[in-house]
TORKOL-4160 file (C-alpha; in steps of 0.2 Angstrom, whole numbers, padded with zeros to 4 digits, m for minus):
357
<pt num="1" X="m0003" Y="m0443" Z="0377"/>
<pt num="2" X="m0009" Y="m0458" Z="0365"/>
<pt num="3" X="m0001" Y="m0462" Z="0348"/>
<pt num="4" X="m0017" Y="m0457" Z="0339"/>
<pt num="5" X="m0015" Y="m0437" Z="0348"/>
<pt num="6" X="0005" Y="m0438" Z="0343"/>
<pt num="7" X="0002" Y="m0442" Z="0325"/>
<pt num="8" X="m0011" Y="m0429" Z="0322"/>
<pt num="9" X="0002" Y="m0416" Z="0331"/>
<pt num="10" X="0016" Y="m0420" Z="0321"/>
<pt num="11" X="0004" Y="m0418" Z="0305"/>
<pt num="12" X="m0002" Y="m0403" Z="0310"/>
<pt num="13" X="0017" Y="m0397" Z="0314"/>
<pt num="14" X="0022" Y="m0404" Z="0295"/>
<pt num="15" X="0007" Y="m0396" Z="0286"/>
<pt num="16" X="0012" Y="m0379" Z="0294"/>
<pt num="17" X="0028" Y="m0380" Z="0289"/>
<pt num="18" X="0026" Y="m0386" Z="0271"/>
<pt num="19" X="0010" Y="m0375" Z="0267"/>
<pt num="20" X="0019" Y="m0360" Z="0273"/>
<pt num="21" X="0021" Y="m0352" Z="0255"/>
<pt num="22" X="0005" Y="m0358" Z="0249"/>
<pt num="23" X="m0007" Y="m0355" Z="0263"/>
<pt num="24" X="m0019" Y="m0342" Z="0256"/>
<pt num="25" X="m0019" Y="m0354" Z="0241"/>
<pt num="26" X="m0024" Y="m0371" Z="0251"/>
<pt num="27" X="m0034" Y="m0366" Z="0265"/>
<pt num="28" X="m0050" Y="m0360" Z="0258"/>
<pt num="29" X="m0054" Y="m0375" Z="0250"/>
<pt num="30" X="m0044" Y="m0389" Z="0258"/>
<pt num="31" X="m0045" Y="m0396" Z="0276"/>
<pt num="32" X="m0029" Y="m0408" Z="0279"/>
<pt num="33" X="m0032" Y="m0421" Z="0292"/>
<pt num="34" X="m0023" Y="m0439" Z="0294"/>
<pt num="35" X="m0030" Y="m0455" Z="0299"/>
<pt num="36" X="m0021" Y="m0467" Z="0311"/>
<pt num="37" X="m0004" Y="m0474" Z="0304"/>
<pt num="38" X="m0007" Y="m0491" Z="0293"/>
<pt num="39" X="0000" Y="m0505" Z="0306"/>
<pt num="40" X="0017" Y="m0507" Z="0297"/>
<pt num="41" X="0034" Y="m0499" Z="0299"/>
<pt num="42" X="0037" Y="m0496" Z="0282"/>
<pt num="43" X="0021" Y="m0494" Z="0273"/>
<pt num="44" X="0015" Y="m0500" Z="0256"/>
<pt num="45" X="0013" Y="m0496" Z="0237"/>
<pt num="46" X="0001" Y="m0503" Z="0227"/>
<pt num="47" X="m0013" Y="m0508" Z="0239"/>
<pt num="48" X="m0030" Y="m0513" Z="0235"/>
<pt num="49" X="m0042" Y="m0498" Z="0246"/>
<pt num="50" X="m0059" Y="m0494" Z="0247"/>
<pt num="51" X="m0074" Y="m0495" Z="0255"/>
<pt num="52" X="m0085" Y="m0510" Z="0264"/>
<pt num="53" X="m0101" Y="m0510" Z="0276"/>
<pt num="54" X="m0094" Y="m0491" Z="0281"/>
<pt num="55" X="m0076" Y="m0497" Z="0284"/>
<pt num="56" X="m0061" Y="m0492" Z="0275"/>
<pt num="57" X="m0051" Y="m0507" Z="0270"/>
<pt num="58" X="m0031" Y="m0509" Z="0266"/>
<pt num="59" X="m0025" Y="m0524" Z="0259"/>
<pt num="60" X="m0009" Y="m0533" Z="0252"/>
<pt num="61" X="0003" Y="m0521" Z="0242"/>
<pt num="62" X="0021" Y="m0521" Z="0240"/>
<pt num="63" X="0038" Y="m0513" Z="0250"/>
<pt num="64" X="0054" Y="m0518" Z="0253"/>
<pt num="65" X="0054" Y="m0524" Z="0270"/>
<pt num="66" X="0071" Y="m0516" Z="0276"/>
<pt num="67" X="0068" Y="m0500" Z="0273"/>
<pt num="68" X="0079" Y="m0500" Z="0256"/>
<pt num="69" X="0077" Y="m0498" Z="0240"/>
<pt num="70" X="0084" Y="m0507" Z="0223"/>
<pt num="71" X="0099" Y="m0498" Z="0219"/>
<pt num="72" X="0104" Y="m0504" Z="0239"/>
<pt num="73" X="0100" Y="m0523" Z="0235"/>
<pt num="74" X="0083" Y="m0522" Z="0245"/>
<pt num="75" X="0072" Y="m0534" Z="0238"/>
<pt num="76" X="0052" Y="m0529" Z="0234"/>
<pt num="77" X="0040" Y="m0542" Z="0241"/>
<pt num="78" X="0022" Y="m0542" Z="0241"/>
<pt num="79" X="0007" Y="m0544" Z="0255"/>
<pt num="80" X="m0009" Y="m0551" Z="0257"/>
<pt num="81" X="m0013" Y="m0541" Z="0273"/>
<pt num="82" X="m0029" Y="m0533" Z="0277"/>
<pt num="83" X="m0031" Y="m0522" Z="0285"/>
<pt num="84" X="m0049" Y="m0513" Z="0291"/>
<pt num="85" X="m0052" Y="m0495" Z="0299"/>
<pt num="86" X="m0070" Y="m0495" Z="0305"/>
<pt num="87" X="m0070" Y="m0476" Z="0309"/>
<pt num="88" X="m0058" Y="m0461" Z="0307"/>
<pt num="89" X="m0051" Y="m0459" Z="0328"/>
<pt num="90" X="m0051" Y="m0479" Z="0328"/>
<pt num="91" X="m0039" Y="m0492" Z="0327"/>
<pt num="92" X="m0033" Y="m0502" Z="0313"/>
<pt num="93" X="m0040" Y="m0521" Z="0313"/>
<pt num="94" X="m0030" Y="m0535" Z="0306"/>
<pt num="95" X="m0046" Y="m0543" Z="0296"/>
<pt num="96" X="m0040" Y="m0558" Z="0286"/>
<pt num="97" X="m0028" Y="m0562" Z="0272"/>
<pt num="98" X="m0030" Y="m0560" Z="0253"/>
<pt num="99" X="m0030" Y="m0577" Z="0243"/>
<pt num="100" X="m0013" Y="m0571" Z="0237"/>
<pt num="101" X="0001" Y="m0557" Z="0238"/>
<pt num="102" X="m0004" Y="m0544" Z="0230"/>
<pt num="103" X="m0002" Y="m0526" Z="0222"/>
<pt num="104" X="m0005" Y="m0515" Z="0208"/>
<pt num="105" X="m0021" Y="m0519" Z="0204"/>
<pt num="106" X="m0038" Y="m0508" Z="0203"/>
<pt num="107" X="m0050" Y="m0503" Z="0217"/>
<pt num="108" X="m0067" Y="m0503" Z="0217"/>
<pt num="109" X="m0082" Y="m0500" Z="0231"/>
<pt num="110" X="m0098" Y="m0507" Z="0227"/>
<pt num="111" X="m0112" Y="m0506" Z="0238"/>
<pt num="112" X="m0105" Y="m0517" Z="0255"/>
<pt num="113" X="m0089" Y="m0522" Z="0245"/>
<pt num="114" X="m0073" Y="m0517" Z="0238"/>
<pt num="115" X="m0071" Y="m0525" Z="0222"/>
<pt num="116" X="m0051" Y="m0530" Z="0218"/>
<pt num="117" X="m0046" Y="m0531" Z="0200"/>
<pt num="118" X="m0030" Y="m0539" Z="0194"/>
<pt num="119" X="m0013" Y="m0536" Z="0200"/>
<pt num="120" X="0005" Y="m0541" Z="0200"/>
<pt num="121" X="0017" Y="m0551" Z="0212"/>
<pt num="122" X="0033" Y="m0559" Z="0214"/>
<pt num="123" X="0025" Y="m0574" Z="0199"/>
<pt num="124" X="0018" Y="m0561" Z="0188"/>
<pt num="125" X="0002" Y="m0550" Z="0184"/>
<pt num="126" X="m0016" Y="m0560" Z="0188"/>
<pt num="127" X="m0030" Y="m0558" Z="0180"/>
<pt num="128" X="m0039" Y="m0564" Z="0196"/>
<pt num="129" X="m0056" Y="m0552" Z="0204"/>
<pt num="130" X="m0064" Y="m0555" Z="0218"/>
<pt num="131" X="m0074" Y="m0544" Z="0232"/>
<pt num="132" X="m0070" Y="m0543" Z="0250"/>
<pt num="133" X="m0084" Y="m0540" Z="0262"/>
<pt num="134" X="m0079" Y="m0533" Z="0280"/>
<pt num="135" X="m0092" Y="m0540" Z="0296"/>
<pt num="136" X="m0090" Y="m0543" Z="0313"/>
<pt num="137" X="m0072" Y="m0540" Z="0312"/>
<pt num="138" X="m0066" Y="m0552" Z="0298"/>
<pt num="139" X="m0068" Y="m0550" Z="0279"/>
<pt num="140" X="m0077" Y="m0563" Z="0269"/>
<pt num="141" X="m0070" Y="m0566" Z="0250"/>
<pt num="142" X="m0082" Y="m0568" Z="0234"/>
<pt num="143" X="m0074" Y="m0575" Z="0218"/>
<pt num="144" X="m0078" Y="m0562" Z="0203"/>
<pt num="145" X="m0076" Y="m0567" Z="0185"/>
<pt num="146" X="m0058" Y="m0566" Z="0178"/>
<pt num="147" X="m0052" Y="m0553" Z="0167"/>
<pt num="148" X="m0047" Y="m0557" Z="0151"/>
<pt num="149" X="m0031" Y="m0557" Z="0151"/>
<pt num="150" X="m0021" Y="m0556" Z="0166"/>
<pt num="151" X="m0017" Y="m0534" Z="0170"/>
<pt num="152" X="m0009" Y="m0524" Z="0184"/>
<pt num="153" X="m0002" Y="m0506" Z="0184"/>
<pt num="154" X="m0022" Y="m0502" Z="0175"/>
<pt num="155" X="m0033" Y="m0488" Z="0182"/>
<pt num="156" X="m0054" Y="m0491" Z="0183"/>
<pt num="157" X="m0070" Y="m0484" Z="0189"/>
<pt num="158" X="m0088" Y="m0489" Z="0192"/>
<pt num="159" X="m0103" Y="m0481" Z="0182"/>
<pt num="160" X="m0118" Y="m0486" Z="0191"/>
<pt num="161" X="m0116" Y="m0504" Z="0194"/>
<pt num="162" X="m0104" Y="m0505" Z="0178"/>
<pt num="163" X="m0084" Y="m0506" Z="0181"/>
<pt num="164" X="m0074" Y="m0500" Z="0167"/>
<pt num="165" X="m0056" Y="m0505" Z="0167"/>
<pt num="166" X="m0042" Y="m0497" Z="0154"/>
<pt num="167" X="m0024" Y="m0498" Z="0152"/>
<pt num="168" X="m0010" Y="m0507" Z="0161"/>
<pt num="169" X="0002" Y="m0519" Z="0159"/>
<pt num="170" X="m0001" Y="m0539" Z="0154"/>
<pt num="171" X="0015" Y="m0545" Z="0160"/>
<pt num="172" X="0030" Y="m0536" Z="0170"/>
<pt num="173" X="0042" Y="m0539" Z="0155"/>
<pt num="174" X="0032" Y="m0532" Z="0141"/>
<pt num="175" X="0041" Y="m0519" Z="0130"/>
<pt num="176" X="0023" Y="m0510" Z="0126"/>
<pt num="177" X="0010" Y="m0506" Z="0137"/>
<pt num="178" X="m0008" Y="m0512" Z="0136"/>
<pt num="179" X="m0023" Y="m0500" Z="0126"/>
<pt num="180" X="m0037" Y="m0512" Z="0133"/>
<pt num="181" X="m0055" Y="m0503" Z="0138"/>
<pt num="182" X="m0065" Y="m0517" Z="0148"/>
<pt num="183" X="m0082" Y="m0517" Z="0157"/>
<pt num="184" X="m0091" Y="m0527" Z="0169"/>
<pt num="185" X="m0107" Y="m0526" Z="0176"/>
<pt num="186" X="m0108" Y="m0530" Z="0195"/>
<pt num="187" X="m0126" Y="m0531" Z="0195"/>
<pt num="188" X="m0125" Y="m0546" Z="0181"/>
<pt num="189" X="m0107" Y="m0555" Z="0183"/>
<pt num="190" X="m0113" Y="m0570" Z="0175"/>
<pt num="191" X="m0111" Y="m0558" Z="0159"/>
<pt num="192" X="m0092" Y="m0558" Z="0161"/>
<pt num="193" X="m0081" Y="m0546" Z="0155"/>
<pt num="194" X="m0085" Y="m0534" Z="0139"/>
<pt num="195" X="m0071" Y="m0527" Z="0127"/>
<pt num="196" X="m0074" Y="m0511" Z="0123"/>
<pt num="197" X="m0066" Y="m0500" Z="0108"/>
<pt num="198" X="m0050" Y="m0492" Z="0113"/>
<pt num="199" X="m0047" Y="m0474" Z="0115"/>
<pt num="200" X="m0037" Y="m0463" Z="0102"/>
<pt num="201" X="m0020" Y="m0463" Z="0109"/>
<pt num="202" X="m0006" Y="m0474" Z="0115"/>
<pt num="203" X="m0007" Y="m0488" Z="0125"/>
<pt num="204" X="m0003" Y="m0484" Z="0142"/>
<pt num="205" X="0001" Y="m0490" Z="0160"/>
<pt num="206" X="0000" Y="m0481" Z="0179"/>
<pt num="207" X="m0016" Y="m0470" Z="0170"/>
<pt num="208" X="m0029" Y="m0462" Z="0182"/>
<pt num="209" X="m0047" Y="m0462" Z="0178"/>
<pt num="210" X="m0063" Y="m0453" Z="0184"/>
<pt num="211" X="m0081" Y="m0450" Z="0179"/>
<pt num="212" X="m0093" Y="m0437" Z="0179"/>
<pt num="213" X="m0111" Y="m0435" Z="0171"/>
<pt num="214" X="m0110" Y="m0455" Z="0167"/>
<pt num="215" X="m0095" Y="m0454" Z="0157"/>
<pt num="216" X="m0077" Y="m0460" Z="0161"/>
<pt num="217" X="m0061" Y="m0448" Z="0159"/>
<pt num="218" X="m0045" Y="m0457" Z="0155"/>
<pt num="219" X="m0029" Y="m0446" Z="0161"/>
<pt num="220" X="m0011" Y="m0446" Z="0159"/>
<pt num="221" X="m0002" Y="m0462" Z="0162"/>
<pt num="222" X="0014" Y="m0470" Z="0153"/>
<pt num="223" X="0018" Y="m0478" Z="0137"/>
<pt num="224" X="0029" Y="m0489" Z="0135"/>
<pt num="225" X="0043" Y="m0487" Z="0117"/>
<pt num="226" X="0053" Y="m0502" Z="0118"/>
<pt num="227" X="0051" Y="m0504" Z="0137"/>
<pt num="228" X="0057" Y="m0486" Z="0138"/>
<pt num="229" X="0045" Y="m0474" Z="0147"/>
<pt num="230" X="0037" Y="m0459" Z="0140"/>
<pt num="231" X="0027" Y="m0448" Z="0151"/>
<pt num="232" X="0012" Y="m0443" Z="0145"/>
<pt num="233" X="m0001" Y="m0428" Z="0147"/>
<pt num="234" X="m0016" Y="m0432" Z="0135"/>
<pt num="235" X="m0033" Y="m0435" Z="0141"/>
<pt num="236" X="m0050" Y="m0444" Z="0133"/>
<pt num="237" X="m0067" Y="m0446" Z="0138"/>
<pt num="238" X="m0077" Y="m0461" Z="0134"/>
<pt num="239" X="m0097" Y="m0458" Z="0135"/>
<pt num="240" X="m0107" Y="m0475" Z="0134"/>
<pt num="241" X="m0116" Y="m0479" Z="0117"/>
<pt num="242" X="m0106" Y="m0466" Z="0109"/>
<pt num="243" X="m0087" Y="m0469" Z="0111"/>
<pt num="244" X="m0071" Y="m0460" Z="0112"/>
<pt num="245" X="m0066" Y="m0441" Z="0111"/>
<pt num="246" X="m0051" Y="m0432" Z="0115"/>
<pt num="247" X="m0052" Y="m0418" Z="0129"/>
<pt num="248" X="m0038" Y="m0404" Z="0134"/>
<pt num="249" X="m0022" Y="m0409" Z="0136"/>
<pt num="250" X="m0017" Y="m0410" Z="0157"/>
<pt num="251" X="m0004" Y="m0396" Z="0160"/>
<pt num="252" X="0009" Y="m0413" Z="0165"/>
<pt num="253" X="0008" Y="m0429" Z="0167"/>
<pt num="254" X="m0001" Y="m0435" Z="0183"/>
<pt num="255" X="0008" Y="m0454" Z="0181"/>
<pt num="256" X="0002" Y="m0466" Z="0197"/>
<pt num="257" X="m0008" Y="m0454" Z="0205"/>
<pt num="258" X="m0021" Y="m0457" Z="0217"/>
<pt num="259" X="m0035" Y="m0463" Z="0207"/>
<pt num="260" X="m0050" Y="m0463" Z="0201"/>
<pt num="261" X="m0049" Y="m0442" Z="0201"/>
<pt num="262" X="m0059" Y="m0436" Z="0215"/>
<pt num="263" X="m0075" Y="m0431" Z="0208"/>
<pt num="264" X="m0084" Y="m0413" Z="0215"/>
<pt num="265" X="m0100" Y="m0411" Z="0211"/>
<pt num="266" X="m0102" Y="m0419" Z="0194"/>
<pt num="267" X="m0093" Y="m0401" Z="0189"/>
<pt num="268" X="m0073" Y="m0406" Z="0194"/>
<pt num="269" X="m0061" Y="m0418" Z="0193"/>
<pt num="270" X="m0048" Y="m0416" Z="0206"/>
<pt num="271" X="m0032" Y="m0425" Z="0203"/>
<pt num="272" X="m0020" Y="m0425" Z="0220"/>
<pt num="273" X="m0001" Y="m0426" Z="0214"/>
<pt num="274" X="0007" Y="m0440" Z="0202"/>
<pt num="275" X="0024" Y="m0441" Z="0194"/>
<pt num="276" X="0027" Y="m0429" Z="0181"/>
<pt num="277" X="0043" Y="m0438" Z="0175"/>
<pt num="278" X="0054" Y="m0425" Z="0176"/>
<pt num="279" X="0066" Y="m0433" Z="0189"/>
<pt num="280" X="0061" Y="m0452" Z="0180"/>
<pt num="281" X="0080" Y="m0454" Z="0174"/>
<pt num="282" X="0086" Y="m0448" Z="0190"/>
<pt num="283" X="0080" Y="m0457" Z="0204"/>
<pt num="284" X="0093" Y="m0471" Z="0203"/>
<pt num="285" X="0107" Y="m0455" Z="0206"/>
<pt num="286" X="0096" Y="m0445" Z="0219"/>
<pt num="287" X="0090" Y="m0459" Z="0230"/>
<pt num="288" X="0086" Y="m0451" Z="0247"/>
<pt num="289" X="0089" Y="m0434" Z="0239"/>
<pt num="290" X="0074" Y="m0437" Z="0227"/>
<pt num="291" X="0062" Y="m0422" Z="0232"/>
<pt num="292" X="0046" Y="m0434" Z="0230"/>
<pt num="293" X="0032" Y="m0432" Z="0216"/>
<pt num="294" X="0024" Y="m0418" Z="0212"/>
<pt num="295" X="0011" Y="m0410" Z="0225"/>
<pt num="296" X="m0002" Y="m0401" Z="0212"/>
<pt num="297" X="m0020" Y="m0403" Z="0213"/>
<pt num="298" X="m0026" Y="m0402" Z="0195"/>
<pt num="299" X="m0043" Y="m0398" Z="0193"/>
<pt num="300" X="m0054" Y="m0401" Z="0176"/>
<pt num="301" X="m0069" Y="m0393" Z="0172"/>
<pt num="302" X="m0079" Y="m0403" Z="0163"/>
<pt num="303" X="m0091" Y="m0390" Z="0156"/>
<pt num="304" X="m0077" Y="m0378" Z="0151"/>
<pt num="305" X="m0063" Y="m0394" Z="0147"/>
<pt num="306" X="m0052" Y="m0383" Z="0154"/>
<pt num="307" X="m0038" Y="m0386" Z="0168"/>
<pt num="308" X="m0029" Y="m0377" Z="0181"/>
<pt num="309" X="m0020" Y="m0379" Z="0198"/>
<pt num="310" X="m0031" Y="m0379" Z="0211"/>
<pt num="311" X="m0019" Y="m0381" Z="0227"/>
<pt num="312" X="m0006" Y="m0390" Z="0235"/>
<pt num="313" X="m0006" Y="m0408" Z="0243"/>
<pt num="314" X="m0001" Y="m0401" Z="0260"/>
<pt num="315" X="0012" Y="m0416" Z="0265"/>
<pt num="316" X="0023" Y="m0427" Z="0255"/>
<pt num="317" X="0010" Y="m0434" Z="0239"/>
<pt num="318" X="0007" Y="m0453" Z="0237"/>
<pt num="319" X="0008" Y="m0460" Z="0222"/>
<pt num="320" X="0002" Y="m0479" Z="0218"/>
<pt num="321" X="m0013" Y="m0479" Z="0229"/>
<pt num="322" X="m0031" Y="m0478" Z="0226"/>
<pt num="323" X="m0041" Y="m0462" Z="0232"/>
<pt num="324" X="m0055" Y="m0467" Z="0242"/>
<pt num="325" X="m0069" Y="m0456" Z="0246"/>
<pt num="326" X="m0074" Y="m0459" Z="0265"/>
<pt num="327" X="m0087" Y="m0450" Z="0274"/>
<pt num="328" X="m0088" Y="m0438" Z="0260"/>
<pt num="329" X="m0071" Y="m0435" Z="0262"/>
<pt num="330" X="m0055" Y="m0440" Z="0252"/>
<pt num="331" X="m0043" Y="m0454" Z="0259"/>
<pt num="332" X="m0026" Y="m0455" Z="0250"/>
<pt num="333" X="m0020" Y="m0473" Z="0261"/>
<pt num="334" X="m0002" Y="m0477" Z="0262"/>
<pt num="335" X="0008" Y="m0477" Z="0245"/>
<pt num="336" X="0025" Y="m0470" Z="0236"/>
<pt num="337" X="0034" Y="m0453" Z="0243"/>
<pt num="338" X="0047" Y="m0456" Z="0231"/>
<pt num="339" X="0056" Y="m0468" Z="0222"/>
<pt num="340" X="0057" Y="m0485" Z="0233"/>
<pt num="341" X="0048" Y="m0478" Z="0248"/>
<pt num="342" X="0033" Y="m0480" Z="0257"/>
<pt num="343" X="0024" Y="m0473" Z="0269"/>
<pt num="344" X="0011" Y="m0480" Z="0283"/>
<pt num="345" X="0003" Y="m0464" Z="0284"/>
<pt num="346" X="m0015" Y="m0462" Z="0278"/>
<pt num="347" X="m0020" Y="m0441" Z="0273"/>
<pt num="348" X="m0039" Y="m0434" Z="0273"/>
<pt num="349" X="m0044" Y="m0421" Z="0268"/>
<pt num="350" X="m0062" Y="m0412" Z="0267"/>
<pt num="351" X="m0064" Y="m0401" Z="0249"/>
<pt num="352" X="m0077" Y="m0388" Z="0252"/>
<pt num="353" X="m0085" Y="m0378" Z="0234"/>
<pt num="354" X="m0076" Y="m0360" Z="0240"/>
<pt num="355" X="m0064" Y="m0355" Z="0227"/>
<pt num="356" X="m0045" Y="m0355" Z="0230"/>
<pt num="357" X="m0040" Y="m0338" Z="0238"/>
């Protein structure tokens, strides 16, 4: 039996096991799949994903090579691997290297590309961007105009052809988080980079964003007192021409999770997991014990501006990886399980229209 049969097995085992008190609640509306392993004994956080020429790409992102974690004197180091998957029962291609390590930054697919915004390493946060274009087995790089300052830790989406860009961090050691709104329009880069008005709330880090109806949703995220973290649960809209407006609170915080928010239908917003911050000041103490992040899907109705929880993530929940919708289906590559850890493993899962049992 090949790797590929043995990994899906053992999923299948996991997700059997784990959605055992939630099954009726799961199944009618998600179908939990995973892809083959990322080609790394450890895994990664902070990768840049998305799509190019009908590949899913993987590249660069952080771990700590050893398997440890900070409190154990592990050391994070950063990658500039990439990594391609040209379809779902395939294998992993090694595809080229990214002009630096990197992590953290935002993700974008645009047409045949998948556009890389900012990011951090070992020197610091970049305010580099740049597309990477996957043919005949190797990736192609395209320089892209800089931000304006250099960002990682951010949260963006595309609108048409337009990528908007908001919160984050301008440098690791900065006691206060960053409330910048940026836009860039793909189709006419020469523009460069606009700065948009703010929202009407803190400035923020590890945010997710979405869109829907042509407006961009802002979610969660963390702000930053003194360099101390507070969790946050608000939410804003921003609809072009017309500015900000604040929407129903999220029933916790969704910190790091996947993003953008999985869009269904123009109708929902389907967030998959994120830290909620109730273990935050505990993960030094818990280490292995830490039970990993939370495994709620939150769903917004934008018509109604209402929330609820619409399922399970039906294995452990990634955080600090972008979601990626492949083959009309969504890809959650790699990431955080909890504190310090990483995982190779890449979820998918199919979300049908039928309404939680």
């Amino acid at each position: 039996m090949d790797k590929n049969a043995l990994t899906k097995i053992s999923l299948i085992i996991l997700l059997s096991t784990i959605t055992a008190g939630c099954k009726e609640e799961i199944s009618a509306k998600y179908d939990w799949n995973q892809l083959p392993v990322i080609p790394d004994p450890v895994g990664f956080a902070g990768s840049f994903s998305g799509l190019s020429n009908g590949a899913l790409i993987v590249a660069g992102g952080a771990n700590f090579p050893d398997g440890g974690a900070p409190w154990s004197g592990s050391v994070k180091v950063w990658h500039n691997d990439i990594f391609v998957l040209e379809k779902e029962d395939g294998q992993w291609l090694r595809a080229g290297k990214l002009p630096t390590p990197l992590g953290y930054g935002v993700s974008i697919s645009w047409k045949d590309a998948l556009v890389c915004i900012g990011g951090s390493n070992v020197s610091g946060h970049h305010a580099d961007v740049f597309m990477l274009r996957y043919k005949d087995r190797s990736v192609s790089i395209e320089k892209l105009p800089d931000l304006p300052t250099t960002l990682a830790n951010s949260c963006g989406v595309l609108i048409g052809d337009v990528v908007y860009v908001a919160g984050g961090q301008k440098n690791a050691t900065d006691l206060v988080a960053s409330d910048n709104f940026w836009s860039l329009d793909l189709s006419a880069p020469e523009k460069g980079w606009q700065v948009l008005s703010t929202w009407p709330g803190s400035p923020r880090m590890l945010p997710v964003a979405s869109t829907a109806e042509g407006s961009f949703y802002l979610f969660s995220g963390v702000a930053l007192n003194e360099g101390k973290r507070q969790y946050l649960n608000d939410a804003f809209k921003f609809v072009p021409g017309k500015g900000w407006q604040k929407i129903k609170d999220l029933p916790a915080p969704v910190v790091a999770a996947p993003s953008p928010a999985y869009n269904l239908n123009d109708a929902d917003l389907l967030i998959f997991g994120g830290d909620d911050g109730k273990l935050a000041d505990k993960a030094a103490d818990l280490k292995e014990k830490h039970p990993g992040f939370s495994r709620d899907i939150l769903e917004y109705n934008v018509a109604a501006d209402n929330w609820t929880i619409a399922g399970k993530v039906a294995a452990p929940a990634p955080v600090t990886t972008p979601l990626v919708v492949w083959n009309d289906k969504v890809v959650l590559p790699g990431g955080e399980v909890r504190p310090a850890t990483r995982t190779p493993n890449v979820l998918i899962v199919s979300v049908n229209n039928a309404e939680a049992e």
